[in-house]
C-alpha positions, 0 to 999 in steps of 0.5 A, a space after each residue: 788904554 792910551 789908544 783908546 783915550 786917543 780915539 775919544 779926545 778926537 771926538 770930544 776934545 782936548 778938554 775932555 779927552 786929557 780928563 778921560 786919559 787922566 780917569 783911565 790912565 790913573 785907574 791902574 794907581 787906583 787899583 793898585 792903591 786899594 789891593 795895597 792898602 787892603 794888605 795893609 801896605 800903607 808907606 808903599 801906598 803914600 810912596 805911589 801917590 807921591 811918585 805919581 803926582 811927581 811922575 806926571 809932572 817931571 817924568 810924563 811932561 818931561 818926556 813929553 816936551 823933550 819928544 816934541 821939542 825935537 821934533 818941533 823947534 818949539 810948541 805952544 799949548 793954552 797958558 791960561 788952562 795950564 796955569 789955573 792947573 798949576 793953581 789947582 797942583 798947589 792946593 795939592 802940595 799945601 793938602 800934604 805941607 798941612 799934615 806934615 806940619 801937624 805932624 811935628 807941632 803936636 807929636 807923633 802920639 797924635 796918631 789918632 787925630 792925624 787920621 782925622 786932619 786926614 780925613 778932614 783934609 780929604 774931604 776938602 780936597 775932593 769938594 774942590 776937585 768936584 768944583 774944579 771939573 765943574 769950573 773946566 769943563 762947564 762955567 769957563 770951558 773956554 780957558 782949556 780949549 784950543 790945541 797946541 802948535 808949533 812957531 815954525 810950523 809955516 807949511 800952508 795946510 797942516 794941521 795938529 790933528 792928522 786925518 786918522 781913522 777914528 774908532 767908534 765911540 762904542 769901540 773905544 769905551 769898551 776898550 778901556 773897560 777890557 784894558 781896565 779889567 786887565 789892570 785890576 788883574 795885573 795889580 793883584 800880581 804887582 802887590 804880591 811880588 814888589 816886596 820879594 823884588 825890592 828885597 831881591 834887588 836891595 831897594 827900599 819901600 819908599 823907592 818902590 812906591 815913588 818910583 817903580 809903582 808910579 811908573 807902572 801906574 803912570 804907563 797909559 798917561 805916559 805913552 799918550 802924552 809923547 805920543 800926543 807932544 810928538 803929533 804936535 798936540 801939546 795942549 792935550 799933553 799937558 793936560 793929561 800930565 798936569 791933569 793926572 796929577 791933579 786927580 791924583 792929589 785931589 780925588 784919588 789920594 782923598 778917596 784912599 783916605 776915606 777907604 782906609 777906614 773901612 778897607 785897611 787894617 789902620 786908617 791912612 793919614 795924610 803924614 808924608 816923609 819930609 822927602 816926599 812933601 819936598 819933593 811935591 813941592 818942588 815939581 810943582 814949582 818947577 812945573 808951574 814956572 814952566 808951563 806959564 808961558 805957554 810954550 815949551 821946547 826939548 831943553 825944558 823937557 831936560 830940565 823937569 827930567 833932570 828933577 826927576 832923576 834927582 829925586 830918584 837918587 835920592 829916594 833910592 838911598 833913604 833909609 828903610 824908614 825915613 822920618 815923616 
């Protein structure tokens, strides 16, 4: 899948090419998502989001700045399409701060109208994803193009984008779908073990969900975006990281919401545990204090994976179940 989506960001740009990395990439989540939550696994489902969207942010990015610093004293990517993905990140961490807010305002017998504030929230959220491509990819294309490079890169005649063998267009799409099918397939397996796996090595479900799930989910986006830092495109890898995690707060957590009511056995509200919303809050934070320079080296790849591992300890001792 990450090859694939390497080929097609050549003939299409970086715009383009880090949505369709994201779209491809976040299909494994998705996937995994709704096998899940037909099973009625809804805390596993949430924790995944949440270690998604943070997973992209610190884990993905993280590596990513960390893989190209070191081979590049440090790397530039288009600030201005980073910090209006940052604005959009946001949006993403009020979506979970709100319902977690009604949450302890009204009372935990509010069951049934959190699944309507979720449902409300989602639709929103999806309505200003659907701008948001539109605003990036049509009205104001021109704030996410350009490529990434290095300050010292001073030797006459390179460039970002080595001369490689592209794959047809054909070739590339069907190599997504097949991979994609792949995925649908090994999800099936995922979901069936993960609650014999977490039992067998004593880890809790928020832990799988945020941690081992989202890994898993993030692998196509992740390998791309070190392997795009390290070909000295990071813009392009920002904008599969950044992007991921935006599609993951706006479009794919919104779209579970709305399937929950006809898929799951109880609708999926938008009520995270106080660790999670904490958590989401803080990577976006951190990511956006980051990215608004546009430039990056390997001590601020350090720093988001230093977050990450923080939060990994953290949820790997929560107890079983955490208050939201």
């Amino acid at each position: 899948m990450g090859k694939a989506t390497e080929h097609l960001a050549e003939r299409t740009g970086d715009g383009i090419g880090g949505l369709l990395n994201a779209t491809f990439g976040n299909a494994a989540e998705l996937i995994i998502a709704v096998v899940a939550l037909s099973k009625g696994m809804t805390d596993i489902v949430k924790a995944s989001l949440t270690g998604s969207i943070i997973g992209n942010i610190l884990l993905v990015l993280g590596a990513s700045m960390l893989a190209g610093g070191f081979k590049h004293s440090e790397q530039k990517f288009n600030a201005t399409g980073a910090r209006m993905q940052s604005t959009l990140l946001t949006l993403a961490a009020v979506g979970l701060v709100a319902p977690a807010a009604f949450h302890h305002s009204v009372g935990a017998q509010s069951q049934l109208q959190e699944s309507h504030v979720g449902l409300a929230i989602s639709i929103i959220l999806l309505v200003t994803y659907a701008l948001g491509l539109w605003f990036s990819l049509k009205t104001h294309r021109h704030l996410f193009s350009g490529h990434g490079h290095s300050v010292d890169d001073s030797v006459e005649g390179s460039t970002d984008h080595p001369t490689t063998a592209t794959w047809p267009l054909g070739i590339a799409i069907g190599v997504l779908v097949i991979a994609t099918a792949f995925v649908a397939w090994i999800s099936e397996i995922l979901v069936g073990t993960v609650e014999h796996a977490a039992e067998a090595f004593g880890m809790n479900a928020i832990f799988v969900g945020v941690i081992i799930v989202a890994v898993i989910g993030n692998a196509a986006e992740h390998s791309t975006a070190v392997l795009m830092a390290l070909k000295n495109r990071m813009n392009l890898s920002v904008g599969i990281a950044v992007g991921s995690s935006i599609q993951v707060a706006l479009f794919i957590a919104p779209v579970l919401v709305i399937l929950s009511f006809f898929i799951a056995p109880t609708p999926m509200d938008l009520v995270f545990t106080l660790p999670e919303v904490i958590a989401v809050v803080v990577a976006v934070a951190i990511t956006s204090q980051i990215s608004s320079d546009g430039r990056s080296n390997w001590l601020e790849g350090v720093l988001l994976l230093s977050v990450y591992a923080i939060f990994a300890v953290v949820f790997y001792y929560l107890p079983e179940t955490p208050h939201p």
